[in-house]
N, C-alpha and C positions, 0 to 999 in steps of 0.2 A: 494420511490426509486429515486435516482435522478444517472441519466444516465450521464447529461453531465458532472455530476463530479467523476462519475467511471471511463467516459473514458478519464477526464483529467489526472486523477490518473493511468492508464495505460497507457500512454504515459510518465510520470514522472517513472514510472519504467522502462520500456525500457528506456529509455536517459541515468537515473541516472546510472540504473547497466549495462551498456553496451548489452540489450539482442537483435543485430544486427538480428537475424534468425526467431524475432516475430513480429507481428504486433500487435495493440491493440484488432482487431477483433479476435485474435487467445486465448487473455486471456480471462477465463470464469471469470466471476463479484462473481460467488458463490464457486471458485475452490479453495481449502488451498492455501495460497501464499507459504507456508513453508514443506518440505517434499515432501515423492515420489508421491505423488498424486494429487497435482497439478504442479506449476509452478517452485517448488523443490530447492527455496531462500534457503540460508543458513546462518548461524546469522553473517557473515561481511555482506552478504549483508542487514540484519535486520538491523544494525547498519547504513549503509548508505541509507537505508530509511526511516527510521528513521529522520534523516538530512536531508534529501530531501525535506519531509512530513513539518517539520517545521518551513526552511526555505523558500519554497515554498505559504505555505499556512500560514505563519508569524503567528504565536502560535508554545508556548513549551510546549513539555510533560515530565512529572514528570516520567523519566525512572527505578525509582523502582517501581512503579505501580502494583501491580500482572494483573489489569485489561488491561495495555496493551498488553499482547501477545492475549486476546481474540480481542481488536479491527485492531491489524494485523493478522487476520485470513482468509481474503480474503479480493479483492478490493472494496465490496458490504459494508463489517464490517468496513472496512477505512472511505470508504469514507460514513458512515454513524456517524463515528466518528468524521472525521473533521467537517461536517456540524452541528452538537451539539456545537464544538468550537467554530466553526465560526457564530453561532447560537446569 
């Protein structure tokens, strides 16, 4: 598990998609980032995190993938993904 690139990664969501009313303490690491039951992104914002992810952490992802919607499935699965890239 690596923590301090969860919580860099939730700060890069709040920035990127504008979410002024959260803090990074307030995102659960294991919560869906997509739909009602966690953080409830919707796929503009998928797409500009997307952007975000790898412009930020400089690597691209092949976005017909089927395997990318599992490693955007929460910020635990992200940022377990990038560290693979950046591996």
């Amino acid at each position: 598990m690596n923590t301090q690139l969860e919580n860099e990664l939730k700060q890069l969501i709040i920035d990127k998609l504008g979410l002024e009313d959260i803090n990074a303490d307030d995102i659960d690491s294991a919560a869906p980032l997509f739909g009602d039951d966690g953080l409830g992104l919707d796929s503009v914002d998928a797409l500009e995190l997307g952007l975000a992810v790898q412009k930020h952490f400089d690597f691209q992802m092949d976005s017909e993938s089927q395997e990318l919607r599992t490693h955007f499935f929460s910020v635990r699965t992200l940022a377990d993904f990038i560290a693979t890239q950046k591996g």
